[in-house]
Backbone as CSV, one residue per row, in Angstrom:
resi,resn,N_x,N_y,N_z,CA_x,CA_y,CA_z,C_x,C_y,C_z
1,UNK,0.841,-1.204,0.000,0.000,0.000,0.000,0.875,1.252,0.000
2,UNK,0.117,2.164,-0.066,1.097,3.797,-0.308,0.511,4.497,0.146
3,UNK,1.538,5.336,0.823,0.553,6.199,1.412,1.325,7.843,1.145
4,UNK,0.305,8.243,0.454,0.499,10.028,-0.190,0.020,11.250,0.511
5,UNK,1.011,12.212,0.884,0.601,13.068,1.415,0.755,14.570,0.774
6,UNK,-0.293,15.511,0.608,0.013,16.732,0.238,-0.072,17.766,1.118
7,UNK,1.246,18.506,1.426,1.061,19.317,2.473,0.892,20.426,1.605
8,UNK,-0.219,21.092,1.998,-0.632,22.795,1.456,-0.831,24.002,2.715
9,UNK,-0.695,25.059,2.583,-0.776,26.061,3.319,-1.989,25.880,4.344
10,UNK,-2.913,25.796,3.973,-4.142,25.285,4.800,-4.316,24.219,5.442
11,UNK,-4.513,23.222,4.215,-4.727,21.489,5.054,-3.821,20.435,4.384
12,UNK,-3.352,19.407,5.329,-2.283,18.270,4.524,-3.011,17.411,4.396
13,UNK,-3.583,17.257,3.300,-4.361,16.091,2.700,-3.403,14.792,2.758
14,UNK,-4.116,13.860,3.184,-3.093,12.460,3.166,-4.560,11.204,2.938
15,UNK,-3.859,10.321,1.939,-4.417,9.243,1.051,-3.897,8.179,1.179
16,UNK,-4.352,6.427,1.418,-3.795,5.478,1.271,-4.531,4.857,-0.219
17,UNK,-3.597,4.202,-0.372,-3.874,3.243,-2.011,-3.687,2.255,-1.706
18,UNK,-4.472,1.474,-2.281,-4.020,-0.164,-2.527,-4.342,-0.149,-3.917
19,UNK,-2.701,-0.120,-4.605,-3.231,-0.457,-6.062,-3.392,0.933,-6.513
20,UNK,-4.023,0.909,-7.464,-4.814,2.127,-8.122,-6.068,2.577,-7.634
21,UNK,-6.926,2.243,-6.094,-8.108,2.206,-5.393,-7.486,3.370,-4.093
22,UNK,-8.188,4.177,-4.129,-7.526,4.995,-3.132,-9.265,4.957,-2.242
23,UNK,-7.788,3.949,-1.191,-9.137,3.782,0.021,-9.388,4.545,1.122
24,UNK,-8.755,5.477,1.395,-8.899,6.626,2.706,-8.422,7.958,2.191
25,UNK,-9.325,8.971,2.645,-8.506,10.351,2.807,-8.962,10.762,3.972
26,UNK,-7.771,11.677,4.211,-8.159,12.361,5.337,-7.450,13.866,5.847
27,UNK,-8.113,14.953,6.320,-7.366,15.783,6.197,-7.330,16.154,7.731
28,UNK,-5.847,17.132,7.876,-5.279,17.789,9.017,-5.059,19.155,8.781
29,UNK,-5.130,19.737,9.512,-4.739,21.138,9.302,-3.437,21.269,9.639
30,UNK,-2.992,22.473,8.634,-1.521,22.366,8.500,-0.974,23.914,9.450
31,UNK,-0.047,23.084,10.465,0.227,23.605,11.656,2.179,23.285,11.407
32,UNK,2.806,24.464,11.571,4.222,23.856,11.305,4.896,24.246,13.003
33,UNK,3.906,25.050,14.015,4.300,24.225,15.420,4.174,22.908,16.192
34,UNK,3.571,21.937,15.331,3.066,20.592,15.667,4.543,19.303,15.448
35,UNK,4.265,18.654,15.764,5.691,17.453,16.057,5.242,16.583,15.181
36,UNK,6.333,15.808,14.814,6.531,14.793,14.258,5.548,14.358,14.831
37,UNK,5.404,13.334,16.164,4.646,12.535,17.002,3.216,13.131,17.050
38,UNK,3.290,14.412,17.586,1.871,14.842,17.131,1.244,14.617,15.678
39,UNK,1.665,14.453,14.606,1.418,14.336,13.713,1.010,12.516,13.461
40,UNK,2.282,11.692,13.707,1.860,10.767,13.439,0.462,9.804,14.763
41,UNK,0.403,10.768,15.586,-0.866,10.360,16.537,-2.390,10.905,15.909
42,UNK,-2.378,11.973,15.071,-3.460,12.308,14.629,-3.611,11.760,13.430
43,UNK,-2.383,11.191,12.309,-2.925,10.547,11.191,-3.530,9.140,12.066
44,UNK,-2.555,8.550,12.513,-2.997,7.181,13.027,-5.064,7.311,13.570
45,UNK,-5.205,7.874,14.242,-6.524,8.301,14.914,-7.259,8.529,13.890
46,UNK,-6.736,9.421,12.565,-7.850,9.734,11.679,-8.374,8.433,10.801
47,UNK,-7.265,7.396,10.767,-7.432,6.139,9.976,-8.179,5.453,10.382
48,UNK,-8.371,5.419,12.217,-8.776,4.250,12.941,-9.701,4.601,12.620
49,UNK,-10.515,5.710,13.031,-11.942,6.363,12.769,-13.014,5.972,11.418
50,UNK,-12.131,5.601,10.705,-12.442,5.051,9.304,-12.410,3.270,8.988
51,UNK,-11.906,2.708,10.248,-11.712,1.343,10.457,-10.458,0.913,9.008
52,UNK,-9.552,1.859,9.313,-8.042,1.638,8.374,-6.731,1.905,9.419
53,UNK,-6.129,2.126,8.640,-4.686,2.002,8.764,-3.280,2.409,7.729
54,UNK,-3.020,3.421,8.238,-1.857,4.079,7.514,-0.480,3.479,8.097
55,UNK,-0.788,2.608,8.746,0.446,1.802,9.073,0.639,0.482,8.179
56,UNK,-0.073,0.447,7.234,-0.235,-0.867,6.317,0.344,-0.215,5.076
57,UNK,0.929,0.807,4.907,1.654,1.471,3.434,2.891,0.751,3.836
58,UNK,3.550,0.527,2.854,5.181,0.106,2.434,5.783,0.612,1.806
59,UNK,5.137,1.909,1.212,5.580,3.179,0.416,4.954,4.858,0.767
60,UNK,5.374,5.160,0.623,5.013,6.540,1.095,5.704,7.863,-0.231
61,UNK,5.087,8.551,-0.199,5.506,9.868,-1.195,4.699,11.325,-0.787
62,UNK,5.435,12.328,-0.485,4.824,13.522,0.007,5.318,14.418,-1.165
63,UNK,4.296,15.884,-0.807,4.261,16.703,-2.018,4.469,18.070,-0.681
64,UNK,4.691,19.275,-0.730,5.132,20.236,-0.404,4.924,21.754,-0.787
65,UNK,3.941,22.407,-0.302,4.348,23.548,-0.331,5.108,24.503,1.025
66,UNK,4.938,23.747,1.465,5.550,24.558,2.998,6.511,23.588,3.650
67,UNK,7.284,24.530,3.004,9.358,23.667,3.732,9.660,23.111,4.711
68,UNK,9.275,24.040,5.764,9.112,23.974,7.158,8.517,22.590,7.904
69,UNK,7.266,22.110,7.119,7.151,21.037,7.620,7.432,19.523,7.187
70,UNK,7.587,19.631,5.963,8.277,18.269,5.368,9.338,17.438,6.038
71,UNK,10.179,17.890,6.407,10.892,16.753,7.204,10.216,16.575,8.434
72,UNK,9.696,17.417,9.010,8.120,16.716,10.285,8.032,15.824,9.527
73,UNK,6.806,15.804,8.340,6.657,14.931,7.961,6.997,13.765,7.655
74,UNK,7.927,13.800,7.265,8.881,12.769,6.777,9.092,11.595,7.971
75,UNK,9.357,12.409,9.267,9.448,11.587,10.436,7.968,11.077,10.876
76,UNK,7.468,11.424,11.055,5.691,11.398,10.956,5.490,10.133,10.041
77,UNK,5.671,9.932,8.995,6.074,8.593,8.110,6.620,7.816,8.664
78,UNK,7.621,8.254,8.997,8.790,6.964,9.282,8.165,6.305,11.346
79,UNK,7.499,7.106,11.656,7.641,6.549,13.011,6.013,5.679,12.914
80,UNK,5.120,6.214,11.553,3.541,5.588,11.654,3.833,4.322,10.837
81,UNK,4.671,4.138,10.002,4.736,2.991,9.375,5.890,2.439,8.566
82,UNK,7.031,3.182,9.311,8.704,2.466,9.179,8.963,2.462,7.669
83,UNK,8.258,3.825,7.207,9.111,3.718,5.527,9.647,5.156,5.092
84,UNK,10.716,5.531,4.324,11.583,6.669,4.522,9.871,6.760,2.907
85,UNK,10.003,8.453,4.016,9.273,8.815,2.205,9.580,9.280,0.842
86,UNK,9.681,9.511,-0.145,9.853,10.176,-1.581,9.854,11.520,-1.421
87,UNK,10.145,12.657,-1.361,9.543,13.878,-1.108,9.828,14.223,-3.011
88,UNK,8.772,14.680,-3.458,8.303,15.572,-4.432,9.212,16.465,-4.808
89,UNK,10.174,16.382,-5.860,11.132,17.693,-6.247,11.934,17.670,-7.283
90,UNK,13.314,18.708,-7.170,13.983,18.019,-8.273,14.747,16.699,-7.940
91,UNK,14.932,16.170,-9.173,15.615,14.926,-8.909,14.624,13.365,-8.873
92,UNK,13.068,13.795,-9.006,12.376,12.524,-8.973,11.564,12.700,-10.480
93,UNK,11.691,11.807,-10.999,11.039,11.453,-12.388,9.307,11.532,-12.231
94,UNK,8.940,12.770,-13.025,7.442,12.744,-12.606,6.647,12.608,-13.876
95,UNK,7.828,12.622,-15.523,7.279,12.563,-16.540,6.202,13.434,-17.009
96,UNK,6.860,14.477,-16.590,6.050,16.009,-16.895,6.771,16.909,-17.506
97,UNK,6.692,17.016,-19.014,7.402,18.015,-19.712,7.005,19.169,-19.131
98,UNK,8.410,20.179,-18.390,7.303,22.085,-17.917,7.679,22.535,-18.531
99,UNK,7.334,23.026,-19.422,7.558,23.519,-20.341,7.748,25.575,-19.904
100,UNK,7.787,26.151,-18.617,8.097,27.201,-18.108,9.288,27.932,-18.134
101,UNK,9.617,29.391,-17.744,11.050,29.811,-17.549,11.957,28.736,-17.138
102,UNK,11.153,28.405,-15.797,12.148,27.687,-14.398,11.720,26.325,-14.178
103,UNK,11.628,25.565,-14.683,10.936,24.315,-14.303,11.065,23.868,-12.637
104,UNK,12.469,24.280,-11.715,12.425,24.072,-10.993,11.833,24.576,-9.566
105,UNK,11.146,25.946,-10.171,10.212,26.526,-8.982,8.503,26.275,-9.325
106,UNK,8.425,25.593,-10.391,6.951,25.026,-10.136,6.593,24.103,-9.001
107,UNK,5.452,24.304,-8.090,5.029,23.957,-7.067,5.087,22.449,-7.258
108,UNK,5.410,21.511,-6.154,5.009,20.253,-6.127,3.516,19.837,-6.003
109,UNK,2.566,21.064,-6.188,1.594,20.269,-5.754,1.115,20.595,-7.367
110,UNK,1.192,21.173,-8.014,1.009,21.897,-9.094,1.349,20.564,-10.023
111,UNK,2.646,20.224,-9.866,3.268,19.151,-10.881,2.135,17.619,-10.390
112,UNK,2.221,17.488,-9.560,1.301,16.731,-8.949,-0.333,16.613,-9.351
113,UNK,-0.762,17.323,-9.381,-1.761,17.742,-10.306,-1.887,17.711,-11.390
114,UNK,-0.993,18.171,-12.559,-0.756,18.146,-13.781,-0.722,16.628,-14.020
115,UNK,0.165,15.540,-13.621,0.244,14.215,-14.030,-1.169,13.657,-13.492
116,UNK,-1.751,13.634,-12.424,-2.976,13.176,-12.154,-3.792,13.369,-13.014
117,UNK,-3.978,15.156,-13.563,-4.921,15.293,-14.539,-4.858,14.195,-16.120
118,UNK,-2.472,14.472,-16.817,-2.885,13.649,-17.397,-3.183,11.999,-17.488
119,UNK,-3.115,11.783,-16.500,-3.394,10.024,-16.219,-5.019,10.103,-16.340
120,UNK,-5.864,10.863,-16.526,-7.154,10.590,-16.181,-8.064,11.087,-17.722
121,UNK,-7.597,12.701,-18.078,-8.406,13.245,-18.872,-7.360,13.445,-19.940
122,UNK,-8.617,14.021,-20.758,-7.899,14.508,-22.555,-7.400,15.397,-22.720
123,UNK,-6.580,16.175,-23.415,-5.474,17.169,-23.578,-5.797,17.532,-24.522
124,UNK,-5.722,18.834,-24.478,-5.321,20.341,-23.887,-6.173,20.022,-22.823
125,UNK,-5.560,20.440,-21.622,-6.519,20.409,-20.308,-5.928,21.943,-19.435
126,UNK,-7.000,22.306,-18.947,-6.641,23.037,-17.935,-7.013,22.595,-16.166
127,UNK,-6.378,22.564,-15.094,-6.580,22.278,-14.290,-6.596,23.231,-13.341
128,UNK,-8.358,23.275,-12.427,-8.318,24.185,-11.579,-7.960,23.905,-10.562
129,UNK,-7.038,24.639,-9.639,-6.891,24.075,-8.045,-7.233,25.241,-7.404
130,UNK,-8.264,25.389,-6.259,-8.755,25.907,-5.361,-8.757,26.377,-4.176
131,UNK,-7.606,26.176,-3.715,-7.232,26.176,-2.451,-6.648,27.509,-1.810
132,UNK,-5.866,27.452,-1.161,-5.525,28.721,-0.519,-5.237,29.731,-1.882
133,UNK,-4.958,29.224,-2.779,-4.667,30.237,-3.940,-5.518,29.718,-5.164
134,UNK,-5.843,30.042,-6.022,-6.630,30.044,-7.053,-5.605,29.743,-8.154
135,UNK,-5.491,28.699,-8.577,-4.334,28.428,-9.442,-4.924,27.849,-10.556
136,UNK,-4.207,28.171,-11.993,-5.106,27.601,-13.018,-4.160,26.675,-14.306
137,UNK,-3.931,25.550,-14.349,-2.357,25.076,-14.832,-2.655,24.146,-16.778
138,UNK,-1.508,25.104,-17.497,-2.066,25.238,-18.611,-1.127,23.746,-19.208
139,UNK,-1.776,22.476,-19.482,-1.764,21.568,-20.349,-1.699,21.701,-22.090
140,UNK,-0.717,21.437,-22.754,-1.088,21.765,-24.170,-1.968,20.194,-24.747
141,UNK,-2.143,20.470,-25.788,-1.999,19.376,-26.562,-1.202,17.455,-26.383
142,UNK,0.017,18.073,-26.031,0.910,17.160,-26.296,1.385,16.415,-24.551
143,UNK,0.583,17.103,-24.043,0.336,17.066,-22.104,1.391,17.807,-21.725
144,UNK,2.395,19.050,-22.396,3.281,19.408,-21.451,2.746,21.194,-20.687
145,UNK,3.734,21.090,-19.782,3.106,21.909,-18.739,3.296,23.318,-19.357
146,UNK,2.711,24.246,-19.813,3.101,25.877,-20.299,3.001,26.461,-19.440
147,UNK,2.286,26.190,-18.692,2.292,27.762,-17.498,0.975,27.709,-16.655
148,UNK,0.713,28.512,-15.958,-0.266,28.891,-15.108,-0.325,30.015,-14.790
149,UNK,-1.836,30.478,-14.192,-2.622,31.465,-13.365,-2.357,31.298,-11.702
150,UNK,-2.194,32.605,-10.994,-2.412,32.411,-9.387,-2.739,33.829,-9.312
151,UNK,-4.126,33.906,-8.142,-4.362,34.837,-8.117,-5.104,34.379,-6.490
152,UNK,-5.333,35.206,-5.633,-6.099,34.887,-4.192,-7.323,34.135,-4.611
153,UNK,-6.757,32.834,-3.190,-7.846,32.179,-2.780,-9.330,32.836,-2.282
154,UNK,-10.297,31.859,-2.671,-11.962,32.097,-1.951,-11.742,32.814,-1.189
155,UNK,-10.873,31.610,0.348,-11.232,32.283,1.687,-10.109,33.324,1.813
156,UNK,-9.168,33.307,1.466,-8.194,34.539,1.541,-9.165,36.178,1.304
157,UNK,-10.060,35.824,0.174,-10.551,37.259,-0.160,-11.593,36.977,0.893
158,UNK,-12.459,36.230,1.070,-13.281,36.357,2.617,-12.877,36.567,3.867
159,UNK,-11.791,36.336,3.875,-11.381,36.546,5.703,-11.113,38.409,5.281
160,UNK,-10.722,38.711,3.874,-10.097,39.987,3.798,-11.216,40.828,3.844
161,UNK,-12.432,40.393,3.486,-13.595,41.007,3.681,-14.338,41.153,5.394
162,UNK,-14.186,40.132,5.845,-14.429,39.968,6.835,-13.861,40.604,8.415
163,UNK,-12.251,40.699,7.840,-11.411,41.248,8.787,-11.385,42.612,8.522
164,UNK,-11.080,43.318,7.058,-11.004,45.197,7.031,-12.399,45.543,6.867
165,UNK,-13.000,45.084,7.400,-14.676,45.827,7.601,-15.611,45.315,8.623
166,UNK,-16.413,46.477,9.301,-16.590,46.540,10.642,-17.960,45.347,10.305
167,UNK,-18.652,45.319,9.532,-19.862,44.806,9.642,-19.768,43.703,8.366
168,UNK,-19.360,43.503,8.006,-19.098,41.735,7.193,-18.997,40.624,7.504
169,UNK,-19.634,39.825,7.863,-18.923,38.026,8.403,-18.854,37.375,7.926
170,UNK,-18.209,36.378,8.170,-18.088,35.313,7.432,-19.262,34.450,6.822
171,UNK,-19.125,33.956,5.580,-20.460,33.408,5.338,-19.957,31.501,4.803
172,UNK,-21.571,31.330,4.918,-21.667,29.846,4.260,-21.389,30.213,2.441
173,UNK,-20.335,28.989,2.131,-20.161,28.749,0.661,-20.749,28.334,-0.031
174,UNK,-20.765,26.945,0.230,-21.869,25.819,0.083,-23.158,26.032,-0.484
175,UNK,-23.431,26.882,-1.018,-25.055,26.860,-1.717,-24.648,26.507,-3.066
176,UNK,-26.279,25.650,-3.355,-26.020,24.991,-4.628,-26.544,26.401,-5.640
177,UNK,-27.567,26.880,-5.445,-27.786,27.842,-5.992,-27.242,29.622,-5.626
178,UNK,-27.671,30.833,-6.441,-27.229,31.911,-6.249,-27.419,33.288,-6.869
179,UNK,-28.428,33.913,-6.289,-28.605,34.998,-7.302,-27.374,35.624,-7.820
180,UNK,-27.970,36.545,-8.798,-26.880,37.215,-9.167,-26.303,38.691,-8.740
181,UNK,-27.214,39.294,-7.611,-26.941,40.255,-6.405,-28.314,39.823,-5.656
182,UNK,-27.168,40.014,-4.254,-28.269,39.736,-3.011,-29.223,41.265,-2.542
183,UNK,-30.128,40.519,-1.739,-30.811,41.876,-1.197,-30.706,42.017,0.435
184,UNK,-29.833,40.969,0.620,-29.200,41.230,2.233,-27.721,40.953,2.289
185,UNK,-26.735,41.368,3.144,-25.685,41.048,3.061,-25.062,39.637,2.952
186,UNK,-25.217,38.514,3.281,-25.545,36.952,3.174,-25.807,36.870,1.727
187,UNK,-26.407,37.335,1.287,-26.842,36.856,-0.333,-25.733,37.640,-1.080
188,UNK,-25.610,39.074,-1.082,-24.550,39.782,-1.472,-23.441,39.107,-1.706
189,UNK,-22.976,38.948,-0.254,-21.160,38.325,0.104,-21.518,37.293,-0.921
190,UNK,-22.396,36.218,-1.173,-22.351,34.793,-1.650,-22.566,35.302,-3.189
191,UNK,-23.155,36.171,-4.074,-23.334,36.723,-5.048,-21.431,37.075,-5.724
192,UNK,-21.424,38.152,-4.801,-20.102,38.654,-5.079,-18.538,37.347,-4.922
193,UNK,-18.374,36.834,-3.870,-17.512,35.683,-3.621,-17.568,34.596,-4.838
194,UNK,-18.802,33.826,-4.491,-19.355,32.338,-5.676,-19.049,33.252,-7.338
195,UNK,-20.160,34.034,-7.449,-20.507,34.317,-8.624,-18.989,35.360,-9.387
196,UNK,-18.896,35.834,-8.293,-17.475,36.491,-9.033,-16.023,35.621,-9.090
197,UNK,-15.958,34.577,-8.882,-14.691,33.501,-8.719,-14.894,32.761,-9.655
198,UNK,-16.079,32.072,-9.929,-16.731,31.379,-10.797,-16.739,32.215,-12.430
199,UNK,-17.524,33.829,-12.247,-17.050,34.420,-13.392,-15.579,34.831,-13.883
200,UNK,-14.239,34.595,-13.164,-13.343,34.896,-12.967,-12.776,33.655,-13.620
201,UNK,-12.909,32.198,-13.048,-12.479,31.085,-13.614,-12.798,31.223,-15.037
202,UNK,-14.423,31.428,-15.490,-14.699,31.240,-16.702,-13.942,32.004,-17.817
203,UNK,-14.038,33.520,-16.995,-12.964,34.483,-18.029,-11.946,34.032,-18.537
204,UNK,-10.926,33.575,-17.472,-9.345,33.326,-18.359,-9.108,31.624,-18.391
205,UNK,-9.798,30.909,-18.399,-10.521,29.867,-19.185,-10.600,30.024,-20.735
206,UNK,-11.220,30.770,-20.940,-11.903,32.004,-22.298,-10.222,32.298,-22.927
207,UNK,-9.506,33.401,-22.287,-8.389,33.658,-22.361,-7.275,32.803,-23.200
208,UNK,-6.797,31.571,-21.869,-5.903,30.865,-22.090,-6.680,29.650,-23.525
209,UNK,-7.682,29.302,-23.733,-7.940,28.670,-24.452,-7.887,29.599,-26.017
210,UNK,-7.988,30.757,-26.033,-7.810,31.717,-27.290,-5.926,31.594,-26.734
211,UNK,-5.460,31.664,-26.088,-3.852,31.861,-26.604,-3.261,30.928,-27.018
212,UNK,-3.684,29.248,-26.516,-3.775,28.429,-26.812,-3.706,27.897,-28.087
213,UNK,-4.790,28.622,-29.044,-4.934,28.723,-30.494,-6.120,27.025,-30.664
214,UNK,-6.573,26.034,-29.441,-7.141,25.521,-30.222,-8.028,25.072,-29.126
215,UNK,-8.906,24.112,-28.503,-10.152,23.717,-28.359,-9.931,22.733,-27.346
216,UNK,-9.694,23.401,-25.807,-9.172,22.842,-24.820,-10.575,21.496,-24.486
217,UNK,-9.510,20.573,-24.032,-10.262,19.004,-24.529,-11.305,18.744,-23.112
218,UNK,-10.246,19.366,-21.545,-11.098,18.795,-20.503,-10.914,19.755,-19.671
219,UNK,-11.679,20.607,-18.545,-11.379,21.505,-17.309,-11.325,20.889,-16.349
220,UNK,-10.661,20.732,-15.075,-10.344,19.945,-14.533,-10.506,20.913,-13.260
221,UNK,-11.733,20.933,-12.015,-11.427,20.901,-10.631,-11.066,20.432,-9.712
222,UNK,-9.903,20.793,-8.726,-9.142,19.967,-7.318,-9.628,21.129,-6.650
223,UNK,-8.795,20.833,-5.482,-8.620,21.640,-4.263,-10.024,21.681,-3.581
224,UNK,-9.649,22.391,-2.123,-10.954,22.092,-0.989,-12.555,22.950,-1.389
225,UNK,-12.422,23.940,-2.142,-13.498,24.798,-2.548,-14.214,24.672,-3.818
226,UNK,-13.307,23.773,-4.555,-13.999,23.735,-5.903,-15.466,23.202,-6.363
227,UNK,-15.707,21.977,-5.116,-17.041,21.569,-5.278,-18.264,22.613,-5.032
228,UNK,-17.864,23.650,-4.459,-18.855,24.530,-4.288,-18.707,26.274,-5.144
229,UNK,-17.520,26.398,-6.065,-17.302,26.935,-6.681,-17.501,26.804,-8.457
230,UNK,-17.733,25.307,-8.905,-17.653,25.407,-10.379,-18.561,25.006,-10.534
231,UNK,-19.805,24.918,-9.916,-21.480,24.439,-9.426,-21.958,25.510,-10.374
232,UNK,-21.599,27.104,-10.029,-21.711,28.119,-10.543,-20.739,28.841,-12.061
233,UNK,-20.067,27.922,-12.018,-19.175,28.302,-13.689,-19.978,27.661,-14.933
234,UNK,-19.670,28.524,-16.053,-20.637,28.110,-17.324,-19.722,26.958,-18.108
235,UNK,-18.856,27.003,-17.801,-17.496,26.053,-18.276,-18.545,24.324,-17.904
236,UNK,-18.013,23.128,-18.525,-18.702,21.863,-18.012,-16.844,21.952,-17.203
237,UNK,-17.005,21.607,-16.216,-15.902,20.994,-15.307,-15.848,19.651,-14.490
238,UNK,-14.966,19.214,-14.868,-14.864,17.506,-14.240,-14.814,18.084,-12.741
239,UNK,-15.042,17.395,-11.892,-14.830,17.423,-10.086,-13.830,16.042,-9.969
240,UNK,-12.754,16.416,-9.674,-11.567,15.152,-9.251,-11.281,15.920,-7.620
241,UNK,-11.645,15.769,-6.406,-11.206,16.289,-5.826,-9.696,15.760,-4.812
242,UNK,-9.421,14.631,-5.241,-8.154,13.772,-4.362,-7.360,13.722,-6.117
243,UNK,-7.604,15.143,-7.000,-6.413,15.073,-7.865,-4.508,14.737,-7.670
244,UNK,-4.739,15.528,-6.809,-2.884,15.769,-6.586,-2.607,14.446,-5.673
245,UNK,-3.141,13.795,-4.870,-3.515,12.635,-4.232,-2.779,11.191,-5.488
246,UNK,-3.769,11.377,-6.362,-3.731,10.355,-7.593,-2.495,10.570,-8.436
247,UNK,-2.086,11.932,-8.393,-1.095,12.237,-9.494,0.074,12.033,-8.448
248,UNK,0.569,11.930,-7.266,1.306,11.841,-6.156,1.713,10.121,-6.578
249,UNK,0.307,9.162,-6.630,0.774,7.853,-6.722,1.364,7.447,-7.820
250,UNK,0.624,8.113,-9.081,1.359,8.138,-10.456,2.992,8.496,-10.440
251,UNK,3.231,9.478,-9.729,4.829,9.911,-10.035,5.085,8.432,-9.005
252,UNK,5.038,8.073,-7.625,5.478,6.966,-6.595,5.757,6.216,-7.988
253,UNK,5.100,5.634,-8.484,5.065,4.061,-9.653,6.286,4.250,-10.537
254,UNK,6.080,5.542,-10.920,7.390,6.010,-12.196,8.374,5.978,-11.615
255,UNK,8.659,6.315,-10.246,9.997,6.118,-9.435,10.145,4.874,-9.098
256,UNK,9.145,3.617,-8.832,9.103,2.507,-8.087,9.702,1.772,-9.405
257,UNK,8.618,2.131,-10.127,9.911,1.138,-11.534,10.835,1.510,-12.283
């Protein structure tokens, strides 16, 4: 079994596989004052809860955006189920042409994503990820990586609403539906937030598929917000939400053989 972890600014998503069947997820919030041990006591607990076990991997592979805690991690691995992990970077074969300035400052979770997407869907693809940042990652034709969009996350612009103004709160995301301006503040915030992120995706969607020059094949949503964000986009968008998860085990295999 394998067990994949993506640490992101917000939450460290972590996945076991058997095979190509990814039988658990589970998420933690990502804390880089927390211990090794603390860490591997709350994955262990989150597994049991599920009647599993992350001590049954014999492989392990982590992905990284925050430096700081990866070698936690790493030990966090090694003390829940006695296997040194893969960490995500240069130097591991992920079979992703990047086709960018720098190939080597594209995000691991980003590259991670990109191979998940192409192991699954058709090319030209664009892939949305949702999460603390709004990231949008441009697939050609031929599956190699050209570039991407980042621009502030959902809740980044909600807490910013919420925190520089005296009378704003926080609101529920989650609606399936949504006018297109509210007539109370609740409907507003969810008008302006949903409907303007959603019109925002669709725009340079629009964009990158005209620079593109041809007839992008699949749109692709990850990350923690997207299920309640592309509900409202005019785009058809696949929902993969344990993308970078899947594309994590894909690179493990390419290294394993």
């Amino acid at each position: 079994m394998l067990l994949a972890i993506d640490i992101g600014n917000t939450n460290v998503n972590i996945g076991l596989f058997d095979g190509e069947e990814l039988l658990l997820v589970s998420t933690l919030a990502t804390d880089t004052t927390r211990t090794s041990e603390q860490y591997a006591i709350e994955m262990k607990a989150a597994a049991e809860l599920r009647g599993q076990s992350y001590a049954k991997a014999d492989g392990a592979i982590i992905s990284s955006v925050v430096p700081s805690l990866t070698s936690t991690m790493k030990r966090a691995v090694k003390l829940l189920c006695g296997t040194e992990a893969l960490v995500l970077g240069p130097g591991v074969k992920n079979g992703l042409n990047i086709k960018t300035d720098n190939p080597a400052q594209l995000g691991a979770d980003l590259v991670a994503g990109a191979v998940g997407a192409l192991s699954r869907f058709p090319t030209p693809c664009l892939v949305l990820d949702l999460g603390t940042a709004t990231k949008i990652s441009v697939l050609d034709a031929e599956g190699a990586y050209r570039g991407c969009t980042i621009s502030a996350g959902v809740k980044i612009s909600l807490g910013a609403l919420a925190d520089k103004t005296a009378q704003l709160p926080s609101i529920d995301l989650s609606v399936a539906s949504c006018p297109a301006f509210g007539t109370n503040t609740i409907h507003s915030m969810q008008a302006g937030i949903l409907l303007g992120t959603a019109s925002m995706l669709d725009g340079l969607c629009d964009r990158i598929e005209k620079s593109l020059g041809e007839p992008v094949a699949s749109f692709v949503a990850t990350g923690g917000l997207s299920g309640s964000i592309i509900v409202h986009c005019e785009h058809k968008i696949e929902h993969a939400p344990h993308l970078i998860l899947e594309g994590l085990r894909v690179i493990y295999d390419k290294n394993r053989k």
